[in-house]
C-alpha positions as CSV (number, residue, x, y, z in Angstrom):
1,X,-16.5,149.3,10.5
2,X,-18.9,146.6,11.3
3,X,-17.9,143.1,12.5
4,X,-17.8,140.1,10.3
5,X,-19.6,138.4,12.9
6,X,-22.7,140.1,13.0
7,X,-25.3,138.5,14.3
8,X,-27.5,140.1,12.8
9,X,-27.8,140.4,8.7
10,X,-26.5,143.5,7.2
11,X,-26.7,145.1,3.5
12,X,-23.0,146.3,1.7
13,X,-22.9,149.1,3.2
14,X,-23.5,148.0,7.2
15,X,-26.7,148.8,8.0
16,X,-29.2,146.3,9.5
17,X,-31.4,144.7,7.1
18,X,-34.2,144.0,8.6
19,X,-36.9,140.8,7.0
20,X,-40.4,142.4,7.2
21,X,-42.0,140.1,9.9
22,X,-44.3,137.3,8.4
23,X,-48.3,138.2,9.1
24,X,-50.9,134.8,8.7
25,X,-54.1,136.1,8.9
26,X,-56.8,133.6,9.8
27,X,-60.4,133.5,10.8
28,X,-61.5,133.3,14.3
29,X,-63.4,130.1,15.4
30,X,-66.0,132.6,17.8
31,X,-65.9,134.8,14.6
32,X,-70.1,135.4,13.6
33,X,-68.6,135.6,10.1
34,X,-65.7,134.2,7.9
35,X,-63.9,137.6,7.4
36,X,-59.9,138.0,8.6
37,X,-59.8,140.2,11.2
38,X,-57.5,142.8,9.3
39,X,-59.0,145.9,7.2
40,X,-60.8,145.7,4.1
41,X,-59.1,148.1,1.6
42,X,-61.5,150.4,-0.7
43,X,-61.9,153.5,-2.1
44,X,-64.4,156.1,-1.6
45,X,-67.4,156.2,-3.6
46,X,-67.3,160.2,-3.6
47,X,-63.3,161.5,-3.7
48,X,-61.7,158.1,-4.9
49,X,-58.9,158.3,-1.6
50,X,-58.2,154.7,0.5
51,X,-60.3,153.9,3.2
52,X,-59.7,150.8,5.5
53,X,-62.8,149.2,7.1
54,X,-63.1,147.8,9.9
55,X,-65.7,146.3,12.3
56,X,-66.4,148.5,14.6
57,X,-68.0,148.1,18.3
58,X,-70.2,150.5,19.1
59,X,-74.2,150.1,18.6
60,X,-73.6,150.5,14.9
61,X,-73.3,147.5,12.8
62,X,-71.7,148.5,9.7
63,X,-68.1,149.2,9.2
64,X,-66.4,152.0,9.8
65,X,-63.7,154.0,7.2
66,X,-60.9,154.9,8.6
67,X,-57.8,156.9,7.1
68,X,-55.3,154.4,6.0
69,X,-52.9,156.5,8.4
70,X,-52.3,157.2,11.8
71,X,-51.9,160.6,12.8
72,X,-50.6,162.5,16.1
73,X,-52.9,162.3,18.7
74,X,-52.7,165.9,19.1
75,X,-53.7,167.0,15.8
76,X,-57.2,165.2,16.1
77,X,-60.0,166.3,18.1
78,X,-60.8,163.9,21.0
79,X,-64.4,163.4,18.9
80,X,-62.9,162.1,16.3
81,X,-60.2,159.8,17.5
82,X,-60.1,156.3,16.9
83,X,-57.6,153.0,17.6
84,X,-57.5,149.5,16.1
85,X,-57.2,146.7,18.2
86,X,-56.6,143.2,16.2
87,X,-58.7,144.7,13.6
88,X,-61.5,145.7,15.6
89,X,-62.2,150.0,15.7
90,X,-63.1,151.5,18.9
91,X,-64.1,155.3,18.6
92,X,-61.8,155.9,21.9
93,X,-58.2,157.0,22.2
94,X,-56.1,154.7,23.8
95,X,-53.4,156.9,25.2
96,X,-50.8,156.9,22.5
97,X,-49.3,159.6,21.0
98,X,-51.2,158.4,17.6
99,X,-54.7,157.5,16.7
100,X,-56.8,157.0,13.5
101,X,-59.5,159.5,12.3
102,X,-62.6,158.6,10.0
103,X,-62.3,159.0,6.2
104,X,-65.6,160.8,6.6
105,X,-64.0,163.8,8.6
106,X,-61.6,164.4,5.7
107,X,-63.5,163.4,2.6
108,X,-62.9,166.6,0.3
109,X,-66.6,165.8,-1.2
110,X,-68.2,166.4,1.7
111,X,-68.6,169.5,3.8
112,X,-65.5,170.3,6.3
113,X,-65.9,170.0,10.0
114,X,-65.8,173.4,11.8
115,X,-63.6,171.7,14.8
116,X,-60.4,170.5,11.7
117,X,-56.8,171.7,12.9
118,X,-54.3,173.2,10.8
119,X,-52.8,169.9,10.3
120,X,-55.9,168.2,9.7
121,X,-57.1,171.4,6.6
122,X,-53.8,170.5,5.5
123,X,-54.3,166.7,4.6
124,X,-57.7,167.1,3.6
125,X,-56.0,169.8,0.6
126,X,-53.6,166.8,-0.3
127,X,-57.1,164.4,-0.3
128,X,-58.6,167.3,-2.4
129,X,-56.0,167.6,-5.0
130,X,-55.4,163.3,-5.3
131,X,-59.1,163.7,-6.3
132,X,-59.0,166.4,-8.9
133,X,-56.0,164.1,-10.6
134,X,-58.5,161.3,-10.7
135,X,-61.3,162.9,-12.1
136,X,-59.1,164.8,-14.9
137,X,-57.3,161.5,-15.9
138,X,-60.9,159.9,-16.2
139,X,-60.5,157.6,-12.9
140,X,-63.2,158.7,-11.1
141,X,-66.7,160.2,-12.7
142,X,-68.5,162.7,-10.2
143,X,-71.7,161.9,-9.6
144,X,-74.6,162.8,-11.0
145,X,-77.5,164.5,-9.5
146,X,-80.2,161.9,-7.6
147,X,-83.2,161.1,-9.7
148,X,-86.6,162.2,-7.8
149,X,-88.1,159.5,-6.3
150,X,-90.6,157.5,-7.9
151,X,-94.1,157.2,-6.1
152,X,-93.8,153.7,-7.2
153,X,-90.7,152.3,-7.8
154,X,-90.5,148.8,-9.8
155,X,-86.8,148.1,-8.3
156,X,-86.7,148.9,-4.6
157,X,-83.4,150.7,-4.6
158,X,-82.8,149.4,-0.7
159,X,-85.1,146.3,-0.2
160,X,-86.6,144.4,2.6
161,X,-86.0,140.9,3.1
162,X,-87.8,138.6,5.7
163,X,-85.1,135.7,6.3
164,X,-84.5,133.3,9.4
165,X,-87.9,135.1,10.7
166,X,-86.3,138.7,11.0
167,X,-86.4,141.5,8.2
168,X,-83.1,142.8,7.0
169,X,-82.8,146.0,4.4
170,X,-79.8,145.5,2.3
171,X,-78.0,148.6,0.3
172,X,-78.3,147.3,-3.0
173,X,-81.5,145.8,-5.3
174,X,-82.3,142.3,-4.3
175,X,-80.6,141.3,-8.0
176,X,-77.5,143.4,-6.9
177,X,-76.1,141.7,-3.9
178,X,-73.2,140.5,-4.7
179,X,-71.4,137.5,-2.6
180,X,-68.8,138.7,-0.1
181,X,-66.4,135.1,-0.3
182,X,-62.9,135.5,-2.0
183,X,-61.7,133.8,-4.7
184,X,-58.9,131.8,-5.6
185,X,-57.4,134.9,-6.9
186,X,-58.2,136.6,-4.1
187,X,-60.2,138.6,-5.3
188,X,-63.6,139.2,-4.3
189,X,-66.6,137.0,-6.2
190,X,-68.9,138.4,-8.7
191,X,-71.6,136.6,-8.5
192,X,-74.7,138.0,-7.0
193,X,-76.3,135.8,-4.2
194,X,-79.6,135.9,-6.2
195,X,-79.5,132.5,-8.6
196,X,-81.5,131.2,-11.3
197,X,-80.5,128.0,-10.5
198,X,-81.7,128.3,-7.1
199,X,-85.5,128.9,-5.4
200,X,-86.4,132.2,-5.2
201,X,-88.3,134.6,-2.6
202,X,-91.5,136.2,-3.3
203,X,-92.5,140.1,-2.9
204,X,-95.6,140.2,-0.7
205,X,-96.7,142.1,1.7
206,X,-96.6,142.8,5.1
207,X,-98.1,144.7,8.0
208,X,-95.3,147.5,9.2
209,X,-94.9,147.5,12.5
210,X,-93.2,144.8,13.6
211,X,-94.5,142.9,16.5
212,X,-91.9,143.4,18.5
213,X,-92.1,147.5,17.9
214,X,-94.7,150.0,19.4
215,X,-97.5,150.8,17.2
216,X,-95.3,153.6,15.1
217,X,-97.6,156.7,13.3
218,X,-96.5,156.0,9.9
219,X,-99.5,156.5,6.8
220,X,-98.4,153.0,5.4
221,X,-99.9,150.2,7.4
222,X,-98.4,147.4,4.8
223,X,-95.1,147.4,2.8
224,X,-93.3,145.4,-0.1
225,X,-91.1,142.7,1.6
226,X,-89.0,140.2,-0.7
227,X,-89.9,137.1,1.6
228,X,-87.4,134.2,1.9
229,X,-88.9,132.3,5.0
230,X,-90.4,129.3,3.1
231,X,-87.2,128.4,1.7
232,X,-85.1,125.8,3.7
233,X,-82.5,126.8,6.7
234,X,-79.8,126.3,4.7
235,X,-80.8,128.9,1.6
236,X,-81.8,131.5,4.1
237,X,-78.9,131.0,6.1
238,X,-76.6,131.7,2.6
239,X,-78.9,134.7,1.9
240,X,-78.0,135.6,5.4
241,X,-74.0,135.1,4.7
242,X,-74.2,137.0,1.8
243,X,-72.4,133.7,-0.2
244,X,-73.4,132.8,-3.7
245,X,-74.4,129.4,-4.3
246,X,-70.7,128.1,-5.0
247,X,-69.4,129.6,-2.0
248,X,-72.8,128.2,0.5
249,X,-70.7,125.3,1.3
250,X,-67.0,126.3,1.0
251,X,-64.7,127.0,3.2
252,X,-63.3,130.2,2.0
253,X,-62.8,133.4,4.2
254,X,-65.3,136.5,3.3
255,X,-63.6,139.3,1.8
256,X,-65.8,141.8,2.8
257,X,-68.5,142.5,5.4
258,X,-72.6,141.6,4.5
259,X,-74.2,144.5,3.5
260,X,-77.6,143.4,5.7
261,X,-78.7,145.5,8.8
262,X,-82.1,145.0,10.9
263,X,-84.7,147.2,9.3
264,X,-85.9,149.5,12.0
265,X,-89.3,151.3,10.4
266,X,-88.5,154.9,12.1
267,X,-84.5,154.5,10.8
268,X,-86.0,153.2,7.0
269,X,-89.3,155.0,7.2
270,X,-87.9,156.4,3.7
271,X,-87.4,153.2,2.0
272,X,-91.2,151.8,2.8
273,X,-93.2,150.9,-0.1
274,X,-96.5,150.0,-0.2
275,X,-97.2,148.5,-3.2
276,X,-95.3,145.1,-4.7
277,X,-92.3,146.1,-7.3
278,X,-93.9,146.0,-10.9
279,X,-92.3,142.7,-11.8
280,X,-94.1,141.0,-8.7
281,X,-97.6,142.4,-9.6
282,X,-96.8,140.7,-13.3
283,X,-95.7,137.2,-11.7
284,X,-98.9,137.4,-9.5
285,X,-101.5,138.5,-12.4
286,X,-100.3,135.7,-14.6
287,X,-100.2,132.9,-12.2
C-alpha cells in the first residue's frame, strides 16, 4: 500500500506519475544563425526513415544525419560513433555506454558497410522493410535514373553565387532556394528567397581561380556566376540567411540550416560552367 501522503503524485494504481519535464528552446545570442539548437527532424531522400540533423563540428559545414536513436556503444564501430552535446554532433565517443551512429551507415538504399555488427545488419533489415511499406503504399517514389548531363545546361542544377564578396554554391537552382524561417504554424516557409518584387542578381562571368587559390589546371578559365554584389548589404546579407523577403527583417527562429557552402573549384570542379544559363544570354541579347 502506498501512503496518502505521498509526496510525490501517483496514478490509481500507485505508481509514480511522472510530468514530462518542460523543454524552452531558444536561440543563442553568439549563435551565427537563428536556428534552436535542437535537431532538425527529416526524412531521407532515398529510404524515407527519420533522420535528425544537427550541426556538426568538424571541418565540414553541412549537417550531419544522425539515427533518431541511440544505440550501445558496443554495437557501433569506434568510426562511426557519434554524441550530441546541446545539439551540437561531435564524431567522438564520449565514454557512455551509448552513442549515435549516422543515417548514412544504415541507409538500406545505399551500399552496406563491410565493418556493420550483427546488431547493426539487424536494424538496417527493420530500415529496409519500413521502406518497402512506403514505397508499396505510394509514400515514397524510387528515384529515377540521373539524366546525362547537358554540355550546356540552361538551369545550373547547383549554382554559384558571388554575395558579400565571396562565392557560395547552393544545392538547389537559384529559383529553388527556399527560405529557412518558420512560420507561425511552425512550419517551415515556402517561399523561395528569389523575389519578383525585389532586385535581382545577374549571371556573368568570371575568371575561375579565385584569387585567393593557387592557379588550379582546370580547361575552363571563366565560369557562369549568378552575381549579387551590386545589390545593397542588406539584400545580400538576406541571400546570405537564406530568409525570404517577409522574414529579412523578422525576428523568427530558422527552421532549418542554409543550404550555402564556399565553392572550392577542385571540390565543384563538376558543377563549372562556362557559358551564361540560356535565359541570361536572352536578357543580355535584348538589352
Amino acid at each position: 500500500m502506498c501512503s496518502a501522503n505521498a509526496s510525490t503524485p501517483r496514478r490509481w494504481d500507485g505508481t509514480p506519475a511522472r510530468l514530462p519535464r518542460s523543454r524552452s528552446l531558444r536561440v543563442a545570442p553568439d549563435s551565427p544563425t537563428r536556428l534552436v539548437r535542437s535537431a532538425q527532424p527529416g526524412r531521407c531522400t532515398d529510404c524515407g526513415n527519420r533522420v535528425d540533423w544537427h550541426p556538426r563540428t568538424d571541418t565540414d559545414d553541412r549537417a550531419v544525419g544522425l539515427h533518431p536513436q541511440e544505440l550501445p556503444a558496443a554495437a557501433v564501430p569506434a568510426v562511426s560513433r557519434w554524441h550530441v552535446s546541446s545539439g551540437i554532433a561531435h564524431p567522438a565517443h564520449d565514454g557512455t555506454p551509448w552513442c549515435r551512429i549516422p543515417h548514412t551507415a544504415l541507409c538500406p538504399a545505399r551500399s552496406a558497410p563491410a565493418s556493420l555488427t550483427p546488431q547493426l545488419t539487424a536494424l538496417r533489415r527493420h530500415l529496409a522493410l519500413h521502406t518497402r511499406r512506403l514505397i508499396n503504399s505510394g509514400a515514397l517514389t524510387t528515384p529515377a535514373a540521373p539524366a546525362p548531363e547537358r554540355t550546356e545546361p540552361c538551369r545550373p542544377a547547383r549554382p554559384v553565387a558571388y554575395l558579400l564578396s565571396v562565392r557560395y554554391i547552393a544545392d538547389h537552382p537559384i529559383d529553388a532556394i527556399q527560405c529557412v524561417a518558420q512560420t507561425r504554424q511552425r512550419h517551415r516557409c515556402a517561399r523561395s528567397v528569389l523575389d519578383v518584387q525585389a532586385p535581382h542578381g545577374t549571371w556573368t562571368l568570371l575568371p575561375t581561380t579565385l584569387p585567393s587559390h593557387r592557379p588550379t589546371a582546370l580547361s575552363v578559365d571563366r565560369m557562369a556566376v549568378y552575381d549579387l554584389t551590386h545589390l545593397p548589404y542588406t539584400e545580400q546579407l538576406r541571400w546570405r540567411h537564406q530568409h525570404c523577403p517577409d522574414h529579412a527583417t523578422s525576428s523568427a527562429a530558422d527552421l532549418a540550416l542554409t543550404e550555402w557552402e564556399p565553392f572550392d573549384p577542385q571540390l565543384h570542379h563538376q558543377h563549372i560552367h562556362p557559358r551564361l544559363p540560356h535565359s541570361a544570354r536572352k536578357q543580355h541579347h535584348e538589352t
